[in-house]
N, C-alpha and C positions, 0 to 999 in steps of 0.2 A: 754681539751681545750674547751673554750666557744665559740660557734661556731657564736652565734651573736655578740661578741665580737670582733671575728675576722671580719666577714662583715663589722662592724661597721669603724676597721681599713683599710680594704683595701677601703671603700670609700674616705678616706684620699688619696691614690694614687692616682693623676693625671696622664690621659691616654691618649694616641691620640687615635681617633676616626677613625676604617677600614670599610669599607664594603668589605666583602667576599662572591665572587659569584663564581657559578659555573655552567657548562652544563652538563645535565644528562639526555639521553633519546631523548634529542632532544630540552629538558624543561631546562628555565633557573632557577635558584633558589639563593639566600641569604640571610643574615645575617649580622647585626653589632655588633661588636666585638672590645672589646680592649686589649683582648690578643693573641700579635702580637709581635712577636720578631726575631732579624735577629742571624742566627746561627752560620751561617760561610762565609767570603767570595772569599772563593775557595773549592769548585764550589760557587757562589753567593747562599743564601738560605736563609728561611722563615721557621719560624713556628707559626702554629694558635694552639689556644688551645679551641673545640668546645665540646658544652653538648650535650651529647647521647640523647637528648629529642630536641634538634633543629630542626624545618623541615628541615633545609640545610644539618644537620649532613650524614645522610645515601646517601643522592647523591654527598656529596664533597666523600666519603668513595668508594664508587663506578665507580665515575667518575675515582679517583686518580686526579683530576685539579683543579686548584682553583685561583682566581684571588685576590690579595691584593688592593683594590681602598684607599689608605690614604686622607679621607676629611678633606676638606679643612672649617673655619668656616661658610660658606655659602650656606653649606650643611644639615643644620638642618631638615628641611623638608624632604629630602629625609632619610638619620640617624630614622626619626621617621615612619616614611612607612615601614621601614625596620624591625624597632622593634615593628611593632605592628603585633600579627597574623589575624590581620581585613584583609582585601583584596590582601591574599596573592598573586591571582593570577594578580595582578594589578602594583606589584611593580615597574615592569621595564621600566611601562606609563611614569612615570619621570626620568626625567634624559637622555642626550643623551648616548648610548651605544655603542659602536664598540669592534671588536675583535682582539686581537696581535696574539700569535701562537698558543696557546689550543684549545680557540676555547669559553672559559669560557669570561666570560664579561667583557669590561673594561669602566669603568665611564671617558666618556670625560668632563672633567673639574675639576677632581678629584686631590690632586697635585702631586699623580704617580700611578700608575700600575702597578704591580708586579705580571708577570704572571707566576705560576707556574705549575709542576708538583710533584706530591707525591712519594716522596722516601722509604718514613716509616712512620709506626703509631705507637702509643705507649698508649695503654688503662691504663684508669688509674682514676677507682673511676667510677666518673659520666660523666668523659670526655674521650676524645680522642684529644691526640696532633697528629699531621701533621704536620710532618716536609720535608720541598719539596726545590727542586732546583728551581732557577730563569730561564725564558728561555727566557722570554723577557720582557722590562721594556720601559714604556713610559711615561715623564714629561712634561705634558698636556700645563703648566704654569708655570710663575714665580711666582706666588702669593705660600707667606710661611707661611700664616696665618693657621694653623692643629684646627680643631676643637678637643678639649680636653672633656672629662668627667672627672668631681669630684662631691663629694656628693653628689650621684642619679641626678646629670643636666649637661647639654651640659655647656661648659664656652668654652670664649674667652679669649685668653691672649695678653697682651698689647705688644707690638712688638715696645721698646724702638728705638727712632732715634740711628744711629748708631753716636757714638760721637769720636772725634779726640783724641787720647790719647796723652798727653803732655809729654816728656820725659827730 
């Protein structure tokens, strides 16, 4: 398998855009991420799929906690603080923050929060999945505009009026 090849395709996959934070130590930490999938909804559940070279990786690992922030398009700014390792200890200056039950971060204005805890991990390669229960959930807003990544860029997608269907 061609390994740039395959890169090349999965930039073809449009994503929504997460920020995954966590508390460890006392210290909070994250990451943006677009692999993010829900697994089952009994018990309610999440899974991230994070690289063993992440700074976040070994405190979401330790913590066992980790918080799903799905942004919203108007979160580009913050999406890019996140993904740069420049002023890691800076990140959380933006953005308002509060906390549901972990204790892990949750982005107010984010369009939910999905606070979990770690059930299981499962290594595998250069990553580590996390697959965690929901323990609490908060929809910040009604704005359903998801920032998306494709082709190495943040996109928006057009949010057609909803139309009357004539029957």
């Amino acid at each position: 398998m061609d390994v740039d090849r395959f890169k090349l395709g999965m930039r073809r996959l449009a994503s929504g855009v997460s920020l995954i934070t966590t508390l460890a130590d006392g210290n909070r930490h994250g990451l943006v991420a677009t692999a993010v999938s829900s697994v089952t909804g009994e018990p309610p559940s999440l899974l991230i799929c994070v690289n063993k070279n992440a700074s976040a990786h070994d405190h979401i690992s330790r913590s066992g906690i980790y918080c799903v922030n799905v942004l919203p398009e108007s979160a580009q700014t913050i999406a890019a603080r996140f993904s740069s390792a420049m002023d890691r200890e800076k990140r959380f200056e933006t953005g308002e923050w509060e906390v549901l039950e972990t204790g892990a971060p949750a982005l107010v204005g984010s369009l939910v929060s999905f606070d979990c805890e770690v059930r299981e991990t499962l290594s595998y390669k250069s990553h580590t999945i996390f697959i965690a229960e929901i323990v609490a959930t908060e929809i910040w807003s009604s704005e359903t505009s998801p920032l998306v990544y494709l082709d190495g860029r943040y996109r928006q997608i057009l949010i057609e009026p909803e139309m009357a269907i004539i029957a």
